[in-house]
N, C-alpha and C positions, 0 to 999 in steps of 0.2 A: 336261642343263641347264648342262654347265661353262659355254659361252659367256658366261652371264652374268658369271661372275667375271673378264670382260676387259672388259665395259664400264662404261661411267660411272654415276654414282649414279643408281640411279632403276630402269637398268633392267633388274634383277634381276626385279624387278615386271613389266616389260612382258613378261618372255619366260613369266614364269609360266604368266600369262594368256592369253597367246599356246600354250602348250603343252596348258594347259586347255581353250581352244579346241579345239584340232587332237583334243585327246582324246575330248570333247564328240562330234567329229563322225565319228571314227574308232568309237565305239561304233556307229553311225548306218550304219556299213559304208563312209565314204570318206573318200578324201585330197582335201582339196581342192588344186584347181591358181591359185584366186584369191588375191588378196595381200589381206589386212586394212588397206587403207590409205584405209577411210571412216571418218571421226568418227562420233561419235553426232550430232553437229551436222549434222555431212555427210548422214548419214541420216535425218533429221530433213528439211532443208531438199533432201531426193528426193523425198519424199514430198509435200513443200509442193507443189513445183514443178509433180508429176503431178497432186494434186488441183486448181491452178490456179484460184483466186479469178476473177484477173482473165478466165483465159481463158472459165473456164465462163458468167460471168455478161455478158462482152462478144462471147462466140458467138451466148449463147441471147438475150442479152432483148429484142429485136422479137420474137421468138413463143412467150417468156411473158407480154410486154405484149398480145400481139393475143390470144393465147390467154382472158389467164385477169385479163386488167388489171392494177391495181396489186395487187391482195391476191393474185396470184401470190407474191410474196417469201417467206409465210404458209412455203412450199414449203419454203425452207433453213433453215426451224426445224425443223419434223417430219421431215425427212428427214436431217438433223444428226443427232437424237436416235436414230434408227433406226438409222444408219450407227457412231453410237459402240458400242452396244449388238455389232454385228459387229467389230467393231477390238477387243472386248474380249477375244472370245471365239477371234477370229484371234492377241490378242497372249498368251494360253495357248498355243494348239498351237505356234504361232514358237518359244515359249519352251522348250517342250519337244523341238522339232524345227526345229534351228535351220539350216537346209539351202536351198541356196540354188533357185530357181526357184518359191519360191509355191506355191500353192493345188495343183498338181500335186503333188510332195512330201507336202504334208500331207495331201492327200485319199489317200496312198498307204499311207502309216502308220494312218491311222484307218478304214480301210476296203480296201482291196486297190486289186490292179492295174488292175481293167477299170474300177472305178470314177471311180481315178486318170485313165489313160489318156483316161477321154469327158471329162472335169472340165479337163482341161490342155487339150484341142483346143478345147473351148467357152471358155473362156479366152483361148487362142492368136488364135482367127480375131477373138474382142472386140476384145484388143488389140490386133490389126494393124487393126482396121475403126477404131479409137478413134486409133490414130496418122495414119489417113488424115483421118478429122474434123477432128484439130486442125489438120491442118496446112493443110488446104481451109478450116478457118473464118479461118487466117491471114490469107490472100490478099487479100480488100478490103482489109484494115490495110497490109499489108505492098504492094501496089500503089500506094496513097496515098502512102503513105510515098517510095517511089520514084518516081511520076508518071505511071505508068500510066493507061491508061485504062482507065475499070471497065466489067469484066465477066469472063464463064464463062473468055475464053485468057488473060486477066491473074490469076485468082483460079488456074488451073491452073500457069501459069510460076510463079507466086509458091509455091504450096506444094511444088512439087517444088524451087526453090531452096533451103526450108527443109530439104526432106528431107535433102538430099546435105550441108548443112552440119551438121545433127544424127549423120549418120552418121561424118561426118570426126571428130567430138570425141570421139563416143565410142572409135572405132577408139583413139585414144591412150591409152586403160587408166581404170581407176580412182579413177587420183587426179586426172585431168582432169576425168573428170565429177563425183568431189567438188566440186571447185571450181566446175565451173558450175553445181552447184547451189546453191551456198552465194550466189555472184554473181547466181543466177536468184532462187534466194530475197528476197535484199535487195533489189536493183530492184524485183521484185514487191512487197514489201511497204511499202517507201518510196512506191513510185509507186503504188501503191491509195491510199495513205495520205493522200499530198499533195492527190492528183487530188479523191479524195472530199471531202477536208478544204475544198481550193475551192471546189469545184462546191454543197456544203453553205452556204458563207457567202454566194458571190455570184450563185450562179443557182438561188436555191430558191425557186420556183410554185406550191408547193402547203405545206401544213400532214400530221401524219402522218393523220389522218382519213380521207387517201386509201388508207390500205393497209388502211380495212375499204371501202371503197366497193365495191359489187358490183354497182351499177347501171349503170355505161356500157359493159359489154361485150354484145356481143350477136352474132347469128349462133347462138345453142347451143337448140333445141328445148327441153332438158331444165333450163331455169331455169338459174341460175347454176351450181349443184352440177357438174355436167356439163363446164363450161368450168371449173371449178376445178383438177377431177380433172386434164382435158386439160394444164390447165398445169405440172403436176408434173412434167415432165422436165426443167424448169431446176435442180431441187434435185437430182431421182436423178441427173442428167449432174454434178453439182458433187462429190458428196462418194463418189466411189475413187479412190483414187491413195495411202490409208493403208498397203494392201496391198506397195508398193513396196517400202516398208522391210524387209519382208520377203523383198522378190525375190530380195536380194543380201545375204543373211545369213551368206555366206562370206566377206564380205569391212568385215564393221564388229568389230571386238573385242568381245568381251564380248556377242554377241550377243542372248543370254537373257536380260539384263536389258535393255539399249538398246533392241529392237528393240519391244518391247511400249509403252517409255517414247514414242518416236518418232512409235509411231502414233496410240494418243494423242492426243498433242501436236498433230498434223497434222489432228485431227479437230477439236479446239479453235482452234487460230491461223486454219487455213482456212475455218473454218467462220465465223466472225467474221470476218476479212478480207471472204469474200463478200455476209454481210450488211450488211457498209460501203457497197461496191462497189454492189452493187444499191439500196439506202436513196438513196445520192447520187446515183444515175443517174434512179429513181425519181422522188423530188423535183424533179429537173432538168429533169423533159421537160414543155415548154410545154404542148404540147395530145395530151392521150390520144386523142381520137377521130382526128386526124389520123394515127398509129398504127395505132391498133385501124382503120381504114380503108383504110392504106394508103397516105395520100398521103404521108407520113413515113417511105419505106421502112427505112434507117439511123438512127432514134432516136442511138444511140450517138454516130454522127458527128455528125448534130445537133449535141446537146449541145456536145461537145467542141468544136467548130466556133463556137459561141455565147461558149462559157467562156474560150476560149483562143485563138481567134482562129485565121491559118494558118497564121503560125509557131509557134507555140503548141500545135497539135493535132499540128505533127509532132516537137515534142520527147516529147508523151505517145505520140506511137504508136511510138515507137521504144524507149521503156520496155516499151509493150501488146508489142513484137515479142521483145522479151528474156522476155517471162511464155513467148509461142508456142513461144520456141525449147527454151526449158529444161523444158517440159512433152513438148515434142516427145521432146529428149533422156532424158528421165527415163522415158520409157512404152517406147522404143528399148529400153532397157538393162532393164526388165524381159522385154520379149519376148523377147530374146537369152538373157538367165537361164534363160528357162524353156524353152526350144529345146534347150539348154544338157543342163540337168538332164533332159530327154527321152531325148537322146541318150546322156546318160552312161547310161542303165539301159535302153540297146535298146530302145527303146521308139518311136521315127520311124523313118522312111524316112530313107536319108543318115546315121546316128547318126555315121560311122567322121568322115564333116566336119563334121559341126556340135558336137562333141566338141574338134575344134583347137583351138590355142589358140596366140595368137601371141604366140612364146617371150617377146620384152623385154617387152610390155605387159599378158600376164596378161589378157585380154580373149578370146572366141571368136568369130573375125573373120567366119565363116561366116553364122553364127547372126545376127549385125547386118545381114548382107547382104541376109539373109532378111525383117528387120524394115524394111529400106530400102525395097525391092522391090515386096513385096507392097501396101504403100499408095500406092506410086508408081501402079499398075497400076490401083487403085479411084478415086484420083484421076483419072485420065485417062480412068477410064471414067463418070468421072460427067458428062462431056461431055451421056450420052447423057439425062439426066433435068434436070429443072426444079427438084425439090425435094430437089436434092443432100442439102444439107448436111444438114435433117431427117429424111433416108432412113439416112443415114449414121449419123448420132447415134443414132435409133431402132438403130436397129439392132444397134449398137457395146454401147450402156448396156442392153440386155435378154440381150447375151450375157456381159457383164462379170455382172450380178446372179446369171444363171445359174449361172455358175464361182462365184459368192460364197458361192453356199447352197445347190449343193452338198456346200460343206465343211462350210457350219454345219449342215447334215442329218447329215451324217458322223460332225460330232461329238457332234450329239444321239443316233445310234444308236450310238454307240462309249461316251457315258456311258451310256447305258440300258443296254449290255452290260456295265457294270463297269470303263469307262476312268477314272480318276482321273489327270488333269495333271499332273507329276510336275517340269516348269521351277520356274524361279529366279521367275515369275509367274503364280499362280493366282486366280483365283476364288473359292476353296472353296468355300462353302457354299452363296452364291448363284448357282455355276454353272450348274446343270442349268435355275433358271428363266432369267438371262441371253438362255443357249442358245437357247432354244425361244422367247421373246420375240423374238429373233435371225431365227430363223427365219420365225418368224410376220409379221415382219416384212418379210422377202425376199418372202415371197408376195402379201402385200397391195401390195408394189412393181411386182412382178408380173405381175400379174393385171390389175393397172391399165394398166400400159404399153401 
């Protein structure tokens, strides 16, 4: 630790912590090759980014409105409260294993290899299917915006432009994507902010009364219950991306305390941001049956189009495009992590490349490629279905849950065997029930989906 005593005041401190670090994770059996140059801020507002207020609820809500009506929103309360429950119990093990590539990693430590191993692939293919999602629910926005004519070859050119510029930023290291997340962050949350805050004073049609009304949806055999249920994927598609902050726990200081703090935080701000977001959007839409019908395909645009007129809708879609892109980037830089962390412990195909690491920027250039790639190709193949983006989403969000509670199974049988958390953030007492609440709640997610 001499170096400290040839630098300037202060930071005698940061190498400590910085050596603490390395120590921390050199018990954990490695050297990391990332650079600590995320804030906690910075990791905070990754996590924003991936959990995405605005994207989740301007992907999903024509079919949680058609689904399940207005008292679909009901969805990002219960499903908030569920999802904090897991971030509690995720921000233990982080805390304890603070190692970078997520739920792989941790399901390794508290359960073994093969367990790890299924845990990180069901993980892997979510979030390449969840990157393909985002960036296919981009493309009306992102066509508009640009002039396109809408439809399936404009919503395709558009998400593959997304792709290749998400993968250019992260390629530049670390502290580039700090930055755009901090940058995605704020636009994000300004422009939720703003928009709701409008769309609330000048174009509000209804009174809150409509988020118990159960009676104008219909199509469902099974009474409302049924079409309730169905609508729950706009809350389970809204609240992961807490998980993030933990992707990249090689590279935020002090990670055993931030990284628990962060997620958190991400479960709170997000979580609230999106019930903004949907409450104003809600309130806003003139006629539900023309919706729930169909003849209103775009609600969303609607609105906006109503609110703000055509100049006007494209200064917010150009806000809605910075939410896309930085969610894009933020899910990017998790899959690379966790490709990553695969390969450092032999454990993929390819390990000897996606183990590189490109010398100035500290990033593993390979492992991105692989996250660029792979949604490019489900994009393109979504040519061949109708209910792309539904397909997609289903599909993405039952394999993301999977990987989730996995871990929280893991670490229900690792405390029944006597595991006791041993990070800078625990639970104590109230872990074990937490946990299995945790759990209990991944399957009634589940089960549902």
């Amino acid at each position: 630790m001499s170096s400290a005593v040839h630098d300037g005041p202060g930071s005698s401190h940061h190498h400590h912590e910085h050596d603490a670090d390395a120590a921390a994770l050199a018990s954990l059996g490695y050297t990391s090759e990332f650079r600590r140059e995320m804030s906690p801020w910075a990791n905070f507002a990754l996590g924003f980014t991936y959990l995405s207020p605005v994207v989740g609820i301007y992907t999903l809500f024509a079919v949680g409105l058609i689904t399940g009506g207005p008292a679909m929103i009901w969805w990002l309360v219960i499903v908030g409260l569920g999802q904090l429950l897991v971030a509690l119990v995720f921000g233990e093990i982080v805390s304890q294993y603070p190692v970078a590539g997520g739920v792989y990693p941790w399901a390794r430590r508290l359960w073994g290899r093969k367990w790890a191993w299924m845990t990180g692939w069901i993980y892997l293919v979510a979030l390449l299917t969840t990157i393909a999602g985002v960036v296919y629910g981009s493309g009306p926005f992102l066509a508009q915006l640009l002039g396109f004519t809408a439809g399936t070859r404009s919503t395709i050119t558009c998400a593959l432009i997304l792709l290749a510029l998400a993968l250019v930023i992260n390629l530049m290291g670390t502290r580039w994507l700090a930055m755009a997340a901090i940058v995605g962050f704020t636009a994000e949350l300004l422009g939720a902010l703003a928009v709701g805050a409008w769309l609330l004073l000048t174009e509000r049609h209804h009174n809150l009364s409509v988020l118990f009304d159960t009676e104008g949806v219909v199509g469902h055999s099974g009474g409302y219950l049924s079409a309730f249920l169905a609508a729950a994927l706009i809350g389970i598609y809204q609240y992961y991306g807490f998980e993030a902050c933990g992707d990249v726990a090689e590279e935020v200081p002090d990670p055993t305390r931030q990284i628990p703090k962060a997620m958190r935080m991400t479960i709170y701000v997000g979580g609230a941001a999106a019930i903004f977001v949907c409450l104003s959007l809600l309130l806003a839409v003139q006629d539900y049956a023309a919706v729930i019908d169909g003849t209103d395909a775009d609600p969303v645009t609607t609105v906006l189009h109503n609110a703000f007129g055509e100049n006007g809708t494209k200064v917010v879609l150009a806000v809605v495009m910075i939410s896309f892109l930085s969610c894009a980037l933020s899910l990017m830089a998790a899959a690379s992590r966790l490709m990553y962390s695969y390969a450092r412990d032999d454990m993929i195909f390819g390990s000897a490349l996606f183990r590189k690491f490109l010398p100035q920027r500290h990033v593993p250039p390979y492992a991105m490629l692989v996250a660029a790639l792979v949604p490019a190709a489900i994009v393109l193949g979504s040519v061949a279905s109708t209910k792309a983006l539904t397909s997609i989403i289903s599909f993405a969000t039952l394999g993301i849950y999977l990987g989730f509670h996995m871990v929280t199974f893991a670490a229900l049988r690792a405390r029944l065997k006597g595991w006791v958390p041993s990070g800078r953030f625990t639970l104590g007492r109230w872990g074990l029930l937490i946990n299995a609440a945790a759990f209990a709640y991944g399957l009634l997610a589940m089960i549902n989906m």
